[in-house]
N, CA, C and O atoms as a Tinker XYZ file with bonds, in Angstrom:
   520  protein
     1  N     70.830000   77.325000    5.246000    73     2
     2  CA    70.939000   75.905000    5.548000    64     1     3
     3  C     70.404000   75.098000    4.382000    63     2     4     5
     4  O     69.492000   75.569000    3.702000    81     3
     5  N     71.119000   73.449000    4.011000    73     3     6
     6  CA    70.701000   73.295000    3.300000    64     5     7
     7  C     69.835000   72.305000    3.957000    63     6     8     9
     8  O     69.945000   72.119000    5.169000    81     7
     9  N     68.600000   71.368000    2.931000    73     7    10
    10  CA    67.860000   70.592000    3.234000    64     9    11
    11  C     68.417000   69.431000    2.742000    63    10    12    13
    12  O     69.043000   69.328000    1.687000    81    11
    13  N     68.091000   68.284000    3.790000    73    11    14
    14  CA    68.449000   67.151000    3.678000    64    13    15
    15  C     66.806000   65.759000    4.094000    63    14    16    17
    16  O     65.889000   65.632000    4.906000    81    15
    17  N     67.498000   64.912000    2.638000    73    15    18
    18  CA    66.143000   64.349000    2.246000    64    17    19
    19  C     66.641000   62.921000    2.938000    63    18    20    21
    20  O     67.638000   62.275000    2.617000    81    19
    21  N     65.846000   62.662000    3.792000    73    19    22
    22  CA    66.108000   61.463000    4.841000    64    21    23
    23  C     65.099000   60.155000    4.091000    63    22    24    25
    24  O     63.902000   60.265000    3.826000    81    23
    25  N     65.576000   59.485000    3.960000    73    23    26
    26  CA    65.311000   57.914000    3.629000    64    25    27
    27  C     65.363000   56.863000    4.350000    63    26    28    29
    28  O     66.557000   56.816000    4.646000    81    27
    29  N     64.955000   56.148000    4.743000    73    27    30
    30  CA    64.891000   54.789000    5.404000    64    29    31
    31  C     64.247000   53.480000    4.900000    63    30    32    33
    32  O     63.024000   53.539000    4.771000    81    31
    33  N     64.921000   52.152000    4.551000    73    31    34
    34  CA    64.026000   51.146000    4.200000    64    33    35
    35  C     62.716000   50.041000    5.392000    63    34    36    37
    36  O     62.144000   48.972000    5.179000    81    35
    37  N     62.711000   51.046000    6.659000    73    35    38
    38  CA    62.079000   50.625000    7.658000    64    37    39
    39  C     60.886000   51.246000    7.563000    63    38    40    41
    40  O     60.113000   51.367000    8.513000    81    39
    41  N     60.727000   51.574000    6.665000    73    39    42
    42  CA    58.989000   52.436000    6.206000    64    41    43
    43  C     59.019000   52.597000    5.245000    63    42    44    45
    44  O     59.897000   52.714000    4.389000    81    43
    45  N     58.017000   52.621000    5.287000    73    43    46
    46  CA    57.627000   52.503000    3.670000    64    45    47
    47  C     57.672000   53.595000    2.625000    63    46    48    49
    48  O     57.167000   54.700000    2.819000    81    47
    49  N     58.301000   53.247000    1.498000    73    47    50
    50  CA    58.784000   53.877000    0.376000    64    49    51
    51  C     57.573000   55.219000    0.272000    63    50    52    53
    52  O     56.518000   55.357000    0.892000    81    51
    53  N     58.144000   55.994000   -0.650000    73    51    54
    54  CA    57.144000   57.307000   -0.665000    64    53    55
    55  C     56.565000   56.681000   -1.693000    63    54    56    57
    56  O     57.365000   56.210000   -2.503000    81    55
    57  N     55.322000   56.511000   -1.941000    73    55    58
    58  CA    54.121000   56.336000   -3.420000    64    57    59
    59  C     54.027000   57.679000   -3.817000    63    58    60    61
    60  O     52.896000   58.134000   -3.983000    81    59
    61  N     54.979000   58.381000   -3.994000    73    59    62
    62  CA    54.539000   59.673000   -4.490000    64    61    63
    63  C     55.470000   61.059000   -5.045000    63    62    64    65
    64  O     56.646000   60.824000   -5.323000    81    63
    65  N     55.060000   62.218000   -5.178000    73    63    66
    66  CA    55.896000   63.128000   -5.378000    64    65    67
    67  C     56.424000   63.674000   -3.746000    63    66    68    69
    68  O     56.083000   64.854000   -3.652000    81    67
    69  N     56.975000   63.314000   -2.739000    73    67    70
    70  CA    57.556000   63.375000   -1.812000    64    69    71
    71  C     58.449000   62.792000   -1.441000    63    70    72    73
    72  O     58.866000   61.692000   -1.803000    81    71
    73  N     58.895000   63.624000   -0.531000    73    71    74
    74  CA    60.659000   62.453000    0.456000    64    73    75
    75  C     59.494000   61.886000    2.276000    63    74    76    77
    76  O     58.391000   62.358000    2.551000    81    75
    77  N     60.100000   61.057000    2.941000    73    75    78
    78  CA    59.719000   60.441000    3.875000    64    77    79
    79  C     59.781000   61.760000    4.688000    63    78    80    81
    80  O     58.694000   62.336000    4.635000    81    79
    81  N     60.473000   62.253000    5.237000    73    79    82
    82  CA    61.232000   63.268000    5.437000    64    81    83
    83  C     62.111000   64.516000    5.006000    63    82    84    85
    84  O     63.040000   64.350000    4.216000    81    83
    85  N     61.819000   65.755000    5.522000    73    83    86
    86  CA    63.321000   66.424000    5.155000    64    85    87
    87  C     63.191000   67.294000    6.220000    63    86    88    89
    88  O     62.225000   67.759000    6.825000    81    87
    89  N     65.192000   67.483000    6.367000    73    87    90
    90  CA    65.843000   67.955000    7.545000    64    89    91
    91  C     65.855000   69.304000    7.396000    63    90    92    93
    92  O     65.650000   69.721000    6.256000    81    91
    93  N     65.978000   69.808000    7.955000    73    91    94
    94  CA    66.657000   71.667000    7.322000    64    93    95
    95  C     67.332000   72.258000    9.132000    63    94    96    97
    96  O     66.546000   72.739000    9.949000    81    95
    97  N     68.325000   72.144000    9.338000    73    95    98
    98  CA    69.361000   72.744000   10.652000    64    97    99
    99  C     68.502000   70.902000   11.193000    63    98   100   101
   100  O     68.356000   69.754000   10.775000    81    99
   101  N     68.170000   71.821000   12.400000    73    99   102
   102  CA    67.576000   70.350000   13.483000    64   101   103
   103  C     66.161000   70.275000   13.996000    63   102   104   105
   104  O     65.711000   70.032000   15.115000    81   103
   105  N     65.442000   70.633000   12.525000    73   103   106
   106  CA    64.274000   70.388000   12.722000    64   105   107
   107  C     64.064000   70.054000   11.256000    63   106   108   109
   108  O     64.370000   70.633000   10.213000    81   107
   109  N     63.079000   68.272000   11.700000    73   107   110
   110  CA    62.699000   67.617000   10.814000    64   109   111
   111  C     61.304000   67.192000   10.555000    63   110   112   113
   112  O     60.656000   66.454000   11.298000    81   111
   113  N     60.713000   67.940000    8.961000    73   111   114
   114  CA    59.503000   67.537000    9.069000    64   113   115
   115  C     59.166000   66.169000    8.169000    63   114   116   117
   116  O     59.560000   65.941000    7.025000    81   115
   117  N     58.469000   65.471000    8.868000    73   115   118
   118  CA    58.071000   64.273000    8.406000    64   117   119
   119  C     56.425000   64.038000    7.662000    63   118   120   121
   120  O     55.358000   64.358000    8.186000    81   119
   121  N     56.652000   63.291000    6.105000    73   119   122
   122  CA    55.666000   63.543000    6.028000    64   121   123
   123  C     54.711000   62.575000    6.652000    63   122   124   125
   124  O     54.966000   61.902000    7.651000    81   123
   125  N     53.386000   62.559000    5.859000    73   123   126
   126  CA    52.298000   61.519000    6.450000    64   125   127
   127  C     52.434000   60.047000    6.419000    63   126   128   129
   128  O     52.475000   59.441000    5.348000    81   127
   129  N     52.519000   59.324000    7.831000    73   127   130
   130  CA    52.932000   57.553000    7.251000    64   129   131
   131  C     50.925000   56.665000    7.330000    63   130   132   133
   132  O     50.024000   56.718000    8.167000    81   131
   133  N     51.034000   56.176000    6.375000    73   131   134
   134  CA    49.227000   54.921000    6.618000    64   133   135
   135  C     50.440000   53.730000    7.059000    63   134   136   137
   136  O     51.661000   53.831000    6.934000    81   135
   137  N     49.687000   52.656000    7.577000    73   135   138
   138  CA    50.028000   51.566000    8.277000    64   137   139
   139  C     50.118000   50.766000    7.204000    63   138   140   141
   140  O     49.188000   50.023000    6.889000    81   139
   141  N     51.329000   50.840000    6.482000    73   139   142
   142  CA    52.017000   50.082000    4.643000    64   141   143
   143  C     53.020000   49.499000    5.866000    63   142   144   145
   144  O     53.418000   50.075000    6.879000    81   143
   145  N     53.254000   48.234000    5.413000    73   143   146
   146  CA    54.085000   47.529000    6.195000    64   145   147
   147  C     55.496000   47.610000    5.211000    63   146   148   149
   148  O     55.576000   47.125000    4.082000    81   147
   149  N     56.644000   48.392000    5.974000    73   147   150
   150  CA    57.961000   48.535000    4.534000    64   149   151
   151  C     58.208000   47.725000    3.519000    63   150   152   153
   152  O     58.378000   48.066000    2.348000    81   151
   153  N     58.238000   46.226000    4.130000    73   151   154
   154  CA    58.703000   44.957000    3.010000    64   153   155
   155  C     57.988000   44.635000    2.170000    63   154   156   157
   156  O     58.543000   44.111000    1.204000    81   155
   157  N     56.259000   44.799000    2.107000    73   155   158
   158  CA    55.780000   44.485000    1.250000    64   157   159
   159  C     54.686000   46.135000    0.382000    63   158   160   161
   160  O     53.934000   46.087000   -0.592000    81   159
   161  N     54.967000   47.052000    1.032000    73   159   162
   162  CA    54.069000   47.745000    1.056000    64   161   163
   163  C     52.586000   47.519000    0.652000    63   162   164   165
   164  O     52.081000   48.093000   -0.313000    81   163
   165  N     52.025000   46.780000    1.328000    73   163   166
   166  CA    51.060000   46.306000    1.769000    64   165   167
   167  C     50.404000   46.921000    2.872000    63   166   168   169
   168  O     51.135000   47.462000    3.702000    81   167
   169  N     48.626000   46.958000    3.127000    73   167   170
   170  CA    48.188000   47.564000    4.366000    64   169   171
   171  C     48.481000   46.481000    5.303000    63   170   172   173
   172  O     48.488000   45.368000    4.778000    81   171
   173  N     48.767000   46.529000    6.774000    73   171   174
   174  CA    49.079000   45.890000    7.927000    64   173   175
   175  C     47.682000   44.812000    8.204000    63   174   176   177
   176  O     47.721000   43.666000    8.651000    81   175
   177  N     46.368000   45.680000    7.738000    73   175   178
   178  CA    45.388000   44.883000    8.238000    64   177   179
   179  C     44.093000   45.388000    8.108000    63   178   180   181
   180  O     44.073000   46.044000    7.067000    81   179
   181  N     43.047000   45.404000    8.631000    73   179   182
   182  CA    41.913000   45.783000    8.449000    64   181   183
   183  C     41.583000   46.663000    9.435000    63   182   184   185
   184  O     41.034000   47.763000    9.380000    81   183
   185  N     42.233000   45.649000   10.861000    73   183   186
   186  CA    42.077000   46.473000   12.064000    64   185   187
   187  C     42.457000   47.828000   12.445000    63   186   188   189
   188  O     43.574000   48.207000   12.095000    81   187
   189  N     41.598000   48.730000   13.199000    73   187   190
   190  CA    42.149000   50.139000   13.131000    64   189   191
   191  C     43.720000   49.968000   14.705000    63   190   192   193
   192  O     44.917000   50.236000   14.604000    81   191
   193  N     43.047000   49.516000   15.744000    73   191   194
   194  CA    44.207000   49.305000   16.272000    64   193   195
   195  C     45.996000   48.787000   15.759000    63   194   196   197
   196  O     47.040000   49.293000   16.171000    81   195
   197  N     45.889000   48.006000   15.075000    73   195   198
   198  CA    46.942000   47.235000   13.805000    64   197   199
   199  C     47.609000   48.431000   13.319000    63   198   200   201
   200  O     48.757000   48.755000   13.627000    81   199
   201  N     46.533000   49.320000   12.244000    73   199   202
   202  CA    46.555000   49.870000   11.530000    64   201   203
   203  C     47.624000   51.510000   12.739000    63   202   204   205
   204  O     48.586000   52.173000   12.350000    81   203
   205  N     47.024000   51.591000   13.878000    73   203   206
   206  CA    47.962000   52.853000   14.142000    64   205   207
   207  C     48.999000   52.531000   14.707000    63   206   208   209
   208  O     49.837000   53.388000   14.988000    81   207
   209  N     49.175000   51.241000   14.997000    73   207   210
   210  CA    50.551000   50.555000   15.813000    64   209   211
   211  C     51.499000   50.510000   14.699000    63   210   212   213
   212  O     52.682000   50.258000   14.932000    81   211
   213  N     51.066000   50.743000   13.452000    73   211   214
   214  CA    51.795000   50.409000   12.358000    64   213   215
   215  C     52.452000   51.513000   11.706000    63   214   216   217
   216  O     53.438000   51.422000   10.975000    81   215
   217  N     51.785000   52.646000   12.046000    73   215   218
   218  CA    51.837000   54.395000   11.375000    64   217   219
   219  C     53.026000   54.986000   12.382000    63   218   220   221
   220  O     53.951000   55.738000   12.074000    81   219
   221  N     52.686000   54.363000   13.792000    73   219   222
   222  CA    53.553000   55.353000   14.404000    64   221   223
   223  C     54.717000   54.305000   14.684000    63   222   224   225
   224  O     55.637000   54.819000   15.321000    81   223
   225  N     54.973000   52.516000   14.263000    73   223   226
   226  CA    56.123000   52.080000   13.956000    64   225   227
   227  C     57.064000   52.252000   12.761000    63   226   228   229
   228  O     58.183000   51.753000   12.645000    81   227
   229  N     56.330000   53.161000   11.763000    73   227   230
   230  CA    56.637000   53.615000   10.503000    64   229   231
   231  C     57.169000   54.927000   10.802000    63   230   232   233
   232  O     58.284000   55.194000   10.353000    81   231
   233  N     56.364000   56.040000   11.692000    73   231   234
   234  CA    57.240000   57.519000   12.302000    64   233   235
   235  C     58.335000   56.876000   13.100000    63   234   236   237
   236  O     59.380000   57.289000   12.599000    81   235
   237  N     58.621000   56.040000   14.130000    73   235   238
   238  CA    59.403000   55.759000   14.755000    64   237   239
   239  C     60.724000   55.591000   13.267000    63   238   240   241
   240  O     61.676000   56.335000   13.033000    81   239
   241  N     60.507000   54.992000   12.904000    73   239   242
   242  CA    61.811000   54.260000   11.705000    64   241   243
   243  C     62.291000   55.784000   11.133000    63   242   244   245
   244  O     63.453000   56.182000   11.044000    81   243
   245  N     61.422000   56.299000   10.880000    73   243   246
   246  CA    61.809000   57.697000    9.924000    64   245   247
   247  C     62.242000   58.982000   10.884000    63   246   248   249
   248  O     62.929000   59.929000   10.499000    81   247
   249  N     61.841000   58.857000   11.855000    73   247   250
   250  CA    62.856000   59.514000   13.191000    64   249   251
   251  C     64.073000   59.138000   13.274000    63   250   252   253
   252  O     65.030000   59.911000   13.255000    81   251
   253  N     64.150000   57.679000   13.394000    73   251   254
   254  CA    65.298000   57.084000   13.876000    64   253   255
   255  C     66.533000   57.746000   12.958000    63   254   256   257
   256  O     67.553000   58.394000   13.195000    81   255
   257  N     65.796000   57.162000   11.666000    73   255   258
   258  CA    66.477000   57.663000   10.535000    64   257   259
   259  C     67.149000   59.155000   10.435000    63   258   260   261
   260  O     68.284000   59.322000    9.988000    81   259
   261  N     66.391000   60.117000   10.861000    73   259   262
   262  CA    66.772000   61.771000   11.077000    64   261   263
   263  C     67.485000   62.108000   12.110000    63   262   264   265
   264  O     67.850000   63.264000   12.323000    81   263
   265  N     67.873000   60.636000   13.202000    73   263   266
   266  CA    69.041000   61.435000   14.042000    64   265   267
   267  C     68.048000   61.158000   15.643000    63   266   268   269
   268  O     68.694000   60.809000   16.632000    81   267
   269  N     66.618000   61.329000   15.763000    73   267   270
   270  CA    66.048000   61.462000   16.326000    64   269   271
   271  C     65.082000   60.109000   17.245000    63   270   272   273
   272  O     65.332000   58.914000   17.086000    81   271
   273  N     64.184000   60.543000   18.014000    73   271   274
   274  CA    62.930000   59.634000   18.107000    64   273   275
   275  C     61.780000   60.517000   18.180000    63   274   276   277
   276  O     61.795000   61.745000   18.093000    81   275
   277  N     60.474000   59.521000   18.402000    73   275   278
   278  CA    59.686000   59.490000   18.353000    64   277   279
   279  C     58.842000   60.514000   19.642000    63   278   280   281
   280  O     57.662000   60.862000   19.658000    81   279
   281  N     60.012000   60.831000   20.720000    73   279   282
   282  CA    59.706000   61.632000   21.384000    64   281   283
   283  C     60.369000   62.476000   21.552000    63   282   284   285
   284  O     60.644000   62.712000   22.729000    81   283
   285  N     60.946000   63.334000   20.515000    73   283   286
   286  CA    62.087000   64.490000   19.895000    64   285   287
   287  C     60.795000   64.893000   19.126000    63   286   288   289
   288  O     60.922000   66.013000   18.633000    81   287
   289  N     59.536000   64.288000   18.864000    73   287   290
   290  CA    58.578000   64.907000   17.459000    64   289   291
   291  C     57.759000   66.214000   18.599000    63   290   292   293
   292  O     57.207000   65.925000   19.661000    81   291
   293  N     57.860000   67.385000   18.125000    73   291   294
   294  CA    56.878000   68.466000   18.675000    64   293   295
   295  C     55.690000   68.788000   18.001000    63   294   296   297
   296  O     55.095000   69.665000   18.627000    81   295
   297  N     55.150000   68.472000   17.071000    73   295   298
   298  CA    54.126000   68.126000   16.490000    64   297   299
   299  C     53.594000   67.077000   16.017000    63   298   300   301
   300  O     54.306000   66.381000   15.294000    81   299
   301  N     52.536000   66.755000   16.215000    73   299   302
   302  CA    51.910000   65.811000   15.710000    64   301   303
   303  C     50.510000   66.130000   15.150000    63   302   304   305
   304  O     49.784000   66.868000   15.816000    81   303
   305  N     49.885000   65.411000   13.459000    73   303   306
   306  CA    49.156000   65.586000   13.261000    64   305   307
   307  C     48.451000   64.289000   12.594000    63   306   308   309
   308  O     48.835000   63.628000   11.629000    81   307
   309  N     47.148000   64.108000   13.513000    73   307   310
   310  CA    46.273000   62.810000   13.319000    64   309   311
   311  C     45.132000   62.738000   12.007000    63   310   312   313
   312  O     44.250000   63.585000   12.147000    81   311
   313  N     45.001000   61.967000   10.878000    73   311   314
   314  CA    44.111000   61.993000    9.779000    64   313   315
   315  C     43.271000   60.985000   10.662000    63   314   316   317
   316  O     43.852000   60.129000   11.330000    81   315
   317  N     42.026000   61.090000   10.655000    73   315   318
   318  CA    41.255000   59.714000   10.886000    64   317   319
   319  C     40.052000   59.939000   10.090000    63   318   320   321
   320  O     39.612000   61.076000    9.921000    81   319
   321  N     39.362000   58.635000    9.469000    73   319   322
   322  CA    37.996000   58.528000    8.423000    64   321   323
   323  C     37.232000   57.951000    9.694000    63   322   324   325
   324  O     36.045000   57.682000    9.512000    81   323
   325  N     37.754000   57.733000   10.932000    73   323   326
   326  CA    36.279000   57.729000   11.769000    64   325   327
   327  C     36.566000   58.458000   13.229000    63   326   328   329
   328  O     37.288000   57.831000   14.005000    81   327
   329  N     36.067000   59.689000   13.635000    73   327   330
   330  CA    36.881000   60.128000   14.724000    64   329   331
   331  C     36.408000   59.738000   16.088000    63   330   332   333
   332  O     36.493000   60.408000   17.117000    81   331
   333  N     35.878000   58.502000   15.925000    73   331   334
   334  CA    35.181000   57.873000   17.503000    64   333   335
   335  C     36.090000   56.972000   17.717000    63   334   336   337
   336  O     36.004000   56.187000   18.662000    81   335
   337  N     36.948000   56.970000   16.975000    73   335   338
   338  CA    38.158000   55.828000   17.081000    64   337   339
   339  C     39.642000   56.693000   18.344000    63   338   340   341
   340  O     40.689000   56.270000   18.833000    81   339
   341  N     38.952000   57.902000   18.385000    73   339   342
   342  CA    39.802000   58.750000   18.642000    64   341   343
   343  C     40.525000   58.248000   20.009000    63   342   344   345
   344  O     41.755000   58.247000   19.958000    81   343
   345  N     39.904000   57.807000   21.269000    73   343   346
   346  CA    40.073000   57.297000   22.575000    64   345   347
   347  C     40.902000   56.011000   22.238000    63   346   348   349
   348  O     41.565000   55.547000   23.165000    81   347
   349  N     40.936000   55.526000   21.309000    73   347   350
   350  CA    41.904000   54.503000   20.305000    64   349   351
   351  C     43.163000   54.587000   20.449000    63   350   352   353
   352  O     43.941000   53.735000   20.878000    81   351
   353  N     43.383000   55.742000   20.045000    73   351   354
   354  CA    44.327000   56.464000   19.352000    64   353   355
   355  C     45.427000   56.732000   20.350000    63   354   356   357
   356  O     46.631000   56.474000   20.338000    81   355
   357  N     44.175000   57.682000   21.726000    73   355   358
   358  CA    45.082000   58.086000   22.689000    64   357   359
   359  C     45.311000   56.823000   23.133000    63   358   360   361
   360  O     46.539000   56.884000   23.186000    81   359
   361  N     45.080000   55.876000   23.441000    73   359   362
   362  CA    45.689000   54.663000   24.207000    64   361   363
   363  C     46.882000   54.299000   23.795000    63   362   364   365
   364  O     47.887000   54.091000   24.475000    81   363
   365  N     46.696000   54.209000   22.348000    73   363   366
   366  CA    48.269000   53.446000   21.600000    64   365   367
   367  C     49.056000   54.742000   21.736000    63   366   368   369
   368  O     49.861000   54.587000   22.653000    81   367
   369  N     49.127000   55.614000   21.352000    73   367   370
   370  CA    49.895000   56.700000   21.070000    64   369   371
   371  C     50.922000   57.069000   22.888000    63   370   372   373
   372  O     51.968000   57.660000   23.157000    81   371
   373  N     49.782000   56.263000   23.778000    73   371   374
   374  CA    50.615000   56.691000   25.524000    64   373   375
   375  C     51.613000   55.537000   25.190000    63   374   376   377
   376  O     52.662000   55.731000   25.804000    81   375
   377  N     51.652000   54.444000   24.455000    73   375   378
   378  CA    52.652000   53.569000   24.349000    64   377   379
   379  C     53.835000   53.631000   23.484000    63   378   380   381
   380  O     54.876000   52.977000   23.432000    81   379
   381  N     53.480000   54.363000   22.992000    73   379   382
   382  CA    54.780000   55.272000   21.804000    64   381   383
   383  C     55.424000   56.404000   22.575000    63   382   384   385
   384  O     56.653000   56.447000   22.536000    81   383
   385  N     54.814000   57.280000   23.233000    73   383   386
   386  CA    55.175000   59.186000   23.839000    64   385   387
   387  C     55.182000   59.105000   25.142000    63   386   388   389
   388  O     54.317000   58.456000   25.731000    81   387
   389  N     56.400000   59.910000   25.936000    73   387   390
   390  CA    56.492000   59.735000   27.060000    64   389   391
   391  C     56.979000   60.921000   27.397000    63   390   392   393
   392  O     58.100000   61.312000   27.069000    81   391
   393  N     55.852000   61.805000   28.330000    73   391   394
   394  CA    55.804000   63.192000   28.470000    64   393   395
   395  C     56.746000   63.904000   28.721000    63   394   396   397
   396  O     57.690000   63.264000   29.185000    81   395
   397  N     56.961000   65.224000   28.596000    73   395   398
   398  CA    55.798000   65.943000   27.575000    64   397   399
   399  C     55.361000   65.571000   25.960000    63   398   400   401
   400  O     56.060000   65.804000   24.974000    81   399
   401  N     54.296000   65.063000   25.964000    73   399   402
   402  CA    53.689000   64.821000   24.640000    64   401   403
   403  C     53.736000   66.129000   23.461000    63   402   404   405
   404  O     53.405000   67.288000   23.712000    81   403
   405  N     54.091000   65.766000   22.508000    73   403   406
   406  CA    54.298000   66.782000   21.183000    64   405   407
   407  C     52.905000   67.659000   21.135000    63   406   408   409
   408  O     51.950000   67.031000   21.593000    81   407
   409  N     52.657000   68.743000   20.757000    73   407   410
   410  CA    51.700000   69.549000   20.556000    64   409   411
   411  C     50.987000   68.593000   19.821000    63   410   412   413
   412  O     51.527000   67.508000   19.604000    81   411
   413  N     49.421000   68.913000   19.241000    73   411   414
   414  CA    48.974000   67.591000   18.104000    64   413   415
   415  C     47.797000   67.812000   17.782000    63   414   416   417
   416  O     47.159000   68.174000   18.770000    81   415
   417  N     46.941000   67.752000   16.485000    73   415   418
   418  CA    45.868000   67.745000   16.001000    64   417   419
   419  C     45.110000   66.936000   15.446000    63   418   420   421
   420  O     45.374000   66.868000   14.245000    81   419
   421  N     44.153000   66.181000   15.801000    73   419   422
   422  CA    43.367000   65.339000   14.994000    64   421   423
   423  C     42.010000   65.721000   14.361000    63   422   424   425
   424  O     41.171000   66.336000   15.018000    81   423
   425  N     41.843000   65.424000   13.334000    73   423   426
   426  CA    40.963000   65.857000   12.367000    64   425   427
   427  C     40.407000   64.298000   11.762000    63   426   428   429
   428  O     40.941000   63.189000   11.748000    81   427
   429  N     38.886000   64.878000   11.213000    73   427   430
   430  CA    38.436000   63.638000   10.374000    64   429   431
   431  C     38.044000   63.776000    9.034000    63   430   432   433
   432  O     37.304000   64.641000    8.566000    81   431
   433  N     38.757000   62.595000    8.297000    73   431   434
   434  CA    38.860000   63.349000    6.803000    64   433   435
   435  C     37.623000   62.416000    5.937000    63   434   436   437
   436  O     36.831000   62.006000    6.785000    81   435
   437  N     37.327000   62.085000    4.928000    73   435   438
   438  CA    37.034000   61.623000    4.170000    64   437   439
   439  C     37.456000   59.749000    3.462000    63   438   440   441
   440  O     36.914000   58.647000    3.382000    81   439
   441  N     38.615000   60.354000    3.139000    73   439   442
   442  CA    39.321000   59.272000    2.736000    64   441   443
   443  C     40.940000   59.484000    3.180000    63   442   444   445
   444  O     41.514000   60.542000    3.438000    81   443
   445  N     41.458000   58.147000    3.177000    73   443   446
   446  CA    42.960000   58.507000    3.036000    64   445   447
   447  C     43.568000   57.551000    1.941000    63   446   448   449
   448  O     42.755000   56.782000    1.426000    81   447
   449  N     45.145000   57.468000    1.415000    73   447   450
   450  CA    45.108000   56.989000    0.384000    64   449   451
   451  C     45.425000   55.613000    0.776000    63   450   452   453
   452  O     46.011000   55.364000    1.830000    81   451
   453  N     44.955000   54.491000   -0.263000    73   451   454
   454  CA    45.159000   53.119000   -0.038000    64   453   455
   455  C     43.785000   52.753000    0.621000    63   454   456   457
   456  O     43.599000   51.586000    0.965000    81   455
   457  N     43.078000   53.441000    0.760000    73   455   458
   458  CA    41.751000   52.642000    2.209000    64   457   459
   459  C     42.176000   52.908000    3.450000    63   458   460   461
   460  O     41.457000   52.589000    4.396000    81   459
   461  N     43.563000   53.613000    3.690000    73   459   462
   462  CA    43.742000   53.581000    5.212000    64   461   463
   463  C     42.755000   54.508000    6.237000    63   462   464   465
   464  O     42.014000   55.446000    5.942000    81   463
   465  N     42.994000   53.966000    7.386000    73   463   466
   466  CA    41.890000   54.895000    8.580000    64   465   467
   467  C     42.362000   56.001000    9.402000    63   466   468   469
   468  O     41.851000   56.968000    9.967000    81   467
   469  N     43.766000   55.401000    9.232000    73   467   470
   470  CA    44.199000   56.571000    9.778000    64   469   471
   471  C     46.293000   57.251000    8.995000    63   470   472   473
   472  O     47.245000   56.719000    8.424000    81   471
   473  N     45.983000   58.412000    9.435000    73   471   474
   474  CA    47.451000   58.908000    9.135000    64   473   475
   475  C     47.999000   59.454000    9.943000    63   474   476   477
   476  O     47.232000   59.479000   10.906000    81   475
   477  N     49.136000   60.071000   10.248000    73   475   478
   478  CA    50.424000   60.487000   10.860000    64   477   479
   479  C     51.353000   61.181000   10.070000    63   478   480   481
   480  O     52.133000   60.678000    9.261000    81   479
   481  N     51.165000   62.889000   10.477000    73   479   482
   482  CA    52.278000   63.381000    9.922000    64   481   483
   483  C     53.193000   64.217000   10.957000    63   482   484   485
   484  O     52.911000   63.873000   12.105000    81   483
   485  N     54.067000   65.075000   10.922000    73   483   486
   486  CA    54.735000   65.990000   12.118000    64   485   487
   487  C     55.698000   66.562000   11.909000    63   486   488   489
   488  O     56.200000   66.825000   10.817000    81   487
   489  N     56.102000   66.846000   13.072000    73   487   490
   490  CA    57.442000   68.016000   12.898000    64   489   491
   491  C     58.348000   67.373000   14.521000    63   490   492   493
   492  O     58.026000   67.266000   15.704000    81   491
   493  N     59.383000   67.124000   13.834000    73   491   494
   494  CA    60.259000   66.734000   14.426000    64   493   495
   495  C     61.660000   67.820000   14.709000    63   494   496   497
   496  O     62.219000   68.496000   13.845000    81   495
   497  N     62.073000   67.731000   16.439000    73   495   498
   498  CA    63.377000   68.882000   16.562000    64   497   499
   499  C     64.178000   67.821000   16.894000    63   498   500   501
   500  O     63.607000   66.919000   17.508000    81   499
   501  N     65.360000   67.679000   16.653000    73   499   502
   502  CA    66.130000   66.353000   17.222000    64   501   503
   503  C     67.460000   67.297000   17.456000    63   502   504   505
   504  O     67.827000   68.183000   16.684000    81   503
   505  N     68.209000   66.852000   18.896000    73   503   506
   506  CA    69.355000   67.725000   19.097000    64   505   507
   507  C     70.644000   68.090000   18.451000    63   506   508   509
   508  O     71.422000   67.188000   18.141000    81   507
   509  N     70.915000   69.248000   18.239000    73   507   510
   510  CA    72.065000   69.661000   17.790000    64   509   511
   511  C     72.994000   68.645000   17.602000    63   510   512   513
   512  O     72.868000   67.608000   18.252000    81   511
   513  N     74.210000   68.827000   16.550000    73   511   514
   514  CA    75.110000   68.262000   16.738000    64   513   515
   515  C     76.665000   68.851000   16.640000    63   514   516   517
   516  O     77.663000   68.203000   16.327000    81   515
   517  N     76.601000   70.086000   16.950000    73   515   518
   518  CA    77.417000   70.976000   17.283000    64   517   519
   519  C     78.024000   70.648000   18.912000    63   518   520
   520  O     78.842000   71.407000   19.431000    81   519
């Protein structure tokens, strides 16, 4: 199979040596989104709430983009620089996922890039099209 490098201008551009995404059959892994608002790539805000409404409206776009949504993702993996924010997290995240919720890991890192607080990366299966 070959791999296919998914793009979208509804999130924000890659700052980096990566694609937003890539496909391979019908599973798509997505990489990590911070709360960069697409049009300006700019951070969304200061606020950490802001800030994850913004990460997983940025996975939503790059799903969309792969064929998929946001509740087609079977993995999920959470960066956070403060992990008491975590009960945060689950609140917004019940307003995005509607069960069964994707497998998922949150961890607390150090830094992330830009100053952000938190990240979002995963693995997405989105259905056949056979």
């Amino acid at each position: 199979m070959s791999k296919v490098i998914i793009r979208t201008s509804d999130a924000p551009a890659a700052i980096g040596t990566y694609s937003q995404a890539v496909k391979i059959g019908t599973t798509v892994y997505l990489s990590g989104q911070i709360p960069l608002l697409p049009a300006t790539m700019q951070m969304v805000s200061e606020d950490f709430a802001e800030q994850t409404h913004q990460v997983f409206k940025n996975l939503a776009a790059v799903c969309d983009a792969a064929g998929g949504s946001l509740n087609d993702m079977v993995k999920v993996n959470i960066f956070l620089t403060d992990l008491s924010q975590f009960a945060s997290v689950n609140q917004i995240m019940s307003q995005y996922f509607a069960e069964p919720y994707p497998a998922r890991a949150a961890v607390q890192v150090s830094a992330l890039p830009r100053g952000a607080q938190i990240e979002i990366d995963g693995v997405m299966e989105v259905p056949s099209t056979h």
